[in-house]
C-alpha positions in Angstrom: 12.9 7.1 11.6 13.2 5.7 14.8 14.1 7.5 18.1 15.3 3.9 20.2 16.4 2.1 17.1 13.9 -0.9 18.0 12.9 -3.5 15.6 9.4 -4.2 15.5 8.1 -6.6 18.1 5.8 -9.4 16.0 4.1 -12.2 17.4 2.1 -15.2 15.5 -0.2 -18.1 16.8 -1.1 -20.8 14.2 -2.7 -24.0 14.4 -2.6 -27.1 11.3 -5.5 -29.5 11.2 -6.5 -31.9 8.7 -9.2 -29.3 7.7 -6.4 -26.4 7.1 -5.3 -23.7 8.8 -5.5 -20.6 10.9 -3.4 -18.0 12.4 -3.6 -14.9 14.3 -0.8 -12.6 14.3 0.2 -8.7 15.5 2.9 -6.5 15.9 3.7 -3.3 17.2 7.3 -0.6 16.4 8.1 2.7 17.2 7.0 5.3 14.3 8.5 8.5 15.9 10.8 10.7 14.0 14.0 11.4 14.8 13.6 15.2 14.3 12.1 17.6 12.2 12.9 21.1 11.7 11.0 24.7 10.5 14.1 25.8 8.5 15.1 24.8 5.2 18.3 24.2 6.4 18.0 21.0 8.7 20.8 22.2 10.6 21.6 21.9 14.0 18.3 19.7 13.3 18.0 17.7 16.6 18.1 20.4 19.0 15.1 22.2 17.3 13.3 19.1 18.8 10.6 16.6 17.6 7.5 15.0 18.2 6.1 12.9 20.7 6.9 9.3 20.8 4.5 7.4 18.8 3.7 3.6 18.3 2.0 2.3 15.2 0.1 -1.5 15.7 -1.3 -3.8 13.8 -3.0 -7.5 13.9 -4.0 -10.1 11.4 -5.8 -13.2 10.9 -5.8 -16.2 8.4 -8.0 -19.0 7.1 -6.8 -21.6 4.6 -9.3 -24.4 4.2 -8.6 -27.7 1.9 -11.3 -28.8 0.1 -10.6 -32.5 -1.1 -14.4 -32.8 -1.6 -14.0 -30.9 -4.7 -10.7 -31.9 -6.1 -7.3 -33.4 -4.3 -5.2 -30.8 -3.1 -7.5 -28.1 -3.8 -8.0 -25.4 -1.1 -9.2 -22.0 -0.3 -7.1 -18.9 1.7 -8.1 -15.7 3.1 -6.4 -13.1 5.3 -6.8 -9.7 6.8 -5.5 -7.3 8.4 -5.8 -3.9 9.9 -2.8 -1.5 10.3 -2.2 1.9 12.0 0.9 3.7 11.7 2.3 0.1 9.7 0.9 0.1 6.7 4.1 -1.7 5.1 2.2 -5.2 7.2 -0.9 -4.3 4.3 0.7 -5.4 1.0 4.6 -5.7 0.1 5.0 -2.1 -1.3 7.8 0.1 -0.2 7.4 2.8 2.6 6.2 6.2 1.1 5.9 4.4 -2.7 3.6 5.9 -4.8 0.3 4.1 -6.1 -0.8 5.5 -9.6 -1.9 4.4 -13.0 -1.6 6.8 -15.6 -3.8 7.4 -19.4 -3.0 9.4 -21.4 -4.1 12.7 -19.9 -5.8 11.3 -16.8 -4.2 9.9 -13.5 -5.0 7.8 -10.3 -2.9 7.9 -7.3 -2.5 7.6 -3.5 0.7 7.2 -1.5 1.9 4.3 1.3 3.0 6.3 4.6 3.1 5.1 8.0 2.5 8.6 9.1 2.1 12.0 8.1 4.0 15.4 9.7 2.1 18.2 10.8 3.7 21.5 10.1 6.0 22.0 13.1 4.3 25.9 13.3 6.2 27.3 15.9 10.0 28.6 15.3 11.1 26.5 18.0 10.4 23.5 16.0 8.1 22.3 19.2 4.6 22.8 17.5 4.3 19.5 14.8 3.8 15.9 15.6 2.5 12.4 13.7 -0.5 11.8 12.4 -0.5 7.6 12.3 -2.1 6.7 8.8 -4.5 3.8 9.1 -5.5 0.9 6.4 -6.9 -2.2 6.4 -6.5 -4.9 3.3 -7.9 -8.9 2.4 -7.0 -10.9 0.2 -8.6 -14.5 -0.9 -7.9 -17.2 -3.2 -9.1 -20.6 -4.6 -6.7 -23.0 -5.8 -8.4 -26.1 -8.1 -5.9 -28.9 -9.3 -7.8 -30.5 -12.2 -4.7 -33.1 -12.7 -1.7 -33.5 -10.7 0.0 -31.2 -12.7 -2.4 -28.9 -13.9 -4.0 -26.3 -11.7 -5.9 -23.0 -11.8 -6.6 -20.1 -9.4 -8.6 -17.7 -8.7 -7.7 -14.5 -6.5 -8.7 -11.0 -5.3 -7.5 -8.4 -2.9 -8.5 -5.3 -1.2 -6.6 -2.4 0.4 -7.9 1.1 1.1 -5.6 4.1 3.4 -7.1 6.7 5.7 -5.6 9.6 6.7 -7.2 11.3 10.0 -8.9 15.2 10.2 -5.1 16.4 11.2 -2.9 14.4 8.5 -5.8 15.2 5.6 -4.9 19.0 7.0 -1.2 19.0 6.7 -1.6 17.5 3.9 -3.7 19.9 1.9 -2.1 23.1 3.2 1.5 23.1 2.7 1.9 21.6 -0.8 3.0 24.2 -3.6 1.3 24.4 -6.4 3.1 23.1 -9.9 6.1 21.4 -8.5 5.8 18.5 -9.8 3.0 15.5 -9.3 3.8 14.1 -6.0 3.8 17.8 -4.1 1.1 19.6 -6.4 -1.1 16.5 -5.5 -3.1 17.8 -3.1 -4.5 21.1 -3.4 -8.0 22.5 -3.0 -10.9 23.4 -0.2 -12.0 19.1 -1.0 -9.3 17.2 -1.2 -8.6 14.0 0.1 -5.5 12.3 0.2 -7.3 8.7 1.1 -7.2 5.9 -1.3 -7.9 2.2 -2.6 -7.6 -0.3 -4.8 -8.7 -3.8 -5.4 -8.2 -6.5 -8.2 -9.1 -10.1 -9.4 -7.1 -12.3 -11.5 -6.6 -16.1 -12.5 -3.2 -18.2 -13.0 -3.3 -21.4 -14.7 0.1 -23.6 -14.6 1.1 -27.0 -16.2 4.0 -29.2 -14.8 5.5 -30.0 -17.8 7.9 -32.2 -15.5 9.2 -31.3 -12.0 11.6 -29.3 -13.2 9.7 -27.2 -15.9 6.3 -25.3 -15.8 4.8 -22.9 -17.9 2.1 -20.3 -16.4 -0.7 -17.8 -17.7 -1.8 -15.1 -14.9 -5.0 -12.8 -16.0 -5.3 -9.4 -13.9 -7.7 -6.9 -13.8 -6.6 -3.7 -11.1 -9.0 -0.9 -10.1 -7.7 2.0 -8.1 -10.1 4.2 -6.8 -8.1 7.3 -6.7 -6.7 10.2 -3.7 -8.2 13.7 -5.3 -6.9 17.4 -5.4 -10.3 18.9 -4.7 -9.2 22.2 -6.9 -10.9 23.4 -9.9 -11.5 20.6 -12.0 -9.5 17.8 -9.8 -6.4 18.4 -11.8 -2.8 18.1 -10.8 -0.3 20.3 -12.5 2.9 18.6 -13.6 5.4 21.5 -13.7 8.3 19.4 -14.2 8.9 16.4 -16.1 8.3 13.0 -14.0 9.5 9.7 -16.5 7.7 9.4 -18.8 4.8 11.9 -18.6 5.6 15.2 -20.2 4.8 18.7 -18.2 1.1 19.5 -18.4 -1.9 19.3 -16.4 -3.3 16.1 -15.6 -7.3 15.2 -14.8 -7.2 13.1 -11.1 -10.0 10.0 -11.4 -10.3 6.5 -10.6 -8.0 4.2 -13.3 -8.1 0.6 -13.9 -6.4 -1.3 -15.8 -5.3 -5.2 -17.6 -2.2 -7.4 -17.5 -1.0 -10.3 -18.5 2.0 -12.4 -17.8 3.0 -15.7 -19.1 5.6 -17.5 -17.6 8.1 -20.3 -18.3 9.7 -21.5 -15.4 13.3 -23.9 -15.7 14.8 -25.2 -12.6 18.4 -26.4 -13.9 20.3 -27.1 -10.5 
């Protein structure tokens, strides 16, 4: 949460040519907490203070570049950016959201945060402050209209999370073991809470009329995982989390296929 209740302050310069076009964007928001305590019971809360104020930033650029040459209408798009302490600017995925891929008795998984609390450490409440998690992601696609109403792409992305020496820290120390997946995560002398993932896909869509189109999107997803670092990378599922029953579960990189088709019928 926010101490001053401000909205993020974003700014965005863009130029359109002929050729395409480009942009350059940033933006910049208050990341502090509003308190944190030592106690279990949050109460009185504020007065047991909270961290310094912190500031999380990030910028952006993007390229989109028509290539007529090749076909009418087609073009090519890229963008990237580079976060720290707004990792929500990365990819559209929730704040805190989990990242994981299951089979069968293996997992892959990494978590979104903006920032990571240190253990407050002193009874006061006085000792703890934010570690500001960093990330950068791209993405890139080629659009190729083969008629006017039949076209194919081709895309990709990449997006990978750091947490610094303090967060990785906090992290690893103060997380029970067999509580359940997301707080027996990390445990052991080497683990690392940093992740990424990338993937490549293709959509093809026809434009049956204006009104109607129909749509196949091929994607494959590779998500190089966060690890435990205890004996055997293994996280220890102690209670029952959807649809995965209690046991314990070996931590490695997981990929995966989908598939959607689509049929798409504007009717106002």
């Amino acid at each position: 949460s926010s101490d001053l209740g401000l909205q993020d302050i974003v700014g965005n310069l863009r130029i359109d040519q002929a050729w395409g076009s480009a942009q350059l964007s940033a933006a910049t928001g208050d990341r502090s907490n509003g308190y944190y305590s030592s106690s279990l019971n949050l109460n009185p809360g504020e007065p047991q203070g909270h961290g310094a104020t912190r500031w999380g930033w990030t910028v952006a650029g993007g390229l989109r570049l028509n290539a007529p040459m090749i076909g009418p209408g087609d073009y090519f798009q890229i963008q990237g950016v580079y976060s720290v302490g707004m990792t929500g600017y990365m990819a559209e995925s929730p704040g805190a959201a989990p990242q994981n891929l299951w089979n069968g008795s293996k997992v892959g998984y990494g978590f979104w945060t903006d920032g990571v609390y240190t253990n407050p450490g002193t009874a006061g409440g006085t000792g703890g402050s934010i570690q500001l998690t960093s990330g950068w992601s791209v993405v890139g696609s080629y659009e190729h209209f083969w008629t006017p109403s039949l076209r194919t792409s081709i895309y990709g992305s990449y997006v990978a999370l750091d947490h610094n020496a303090a967060a990785t820290a906090a992290i690893c120390s103060t997380q029970g073991a067999g509580v359940g997946a997301s707080n027996s995560a990390f445990q052991g002398a080497n683990c690392n809470p940093d992740w990424s993932a990338w993937n490549i896909g293709t959509r093809s869509q026809w434009n049956i009329t204006k009104d109607l189109y129909v749509g196949l999107d091929v994607i494959y997803m590779k998500l190089n995982s966060a690890n435990s670092g205890n004996a055997g990378n293994t996280i220890n599922l102690a209670s029952q989390s959807g649809g995965k029953p209690v046991s314990v579960y070996t931590v490695g990189d997981q990929d995966t296929w989908a598939a959607t088709w689509r049929i798409h019928r504007d009717i106002v």
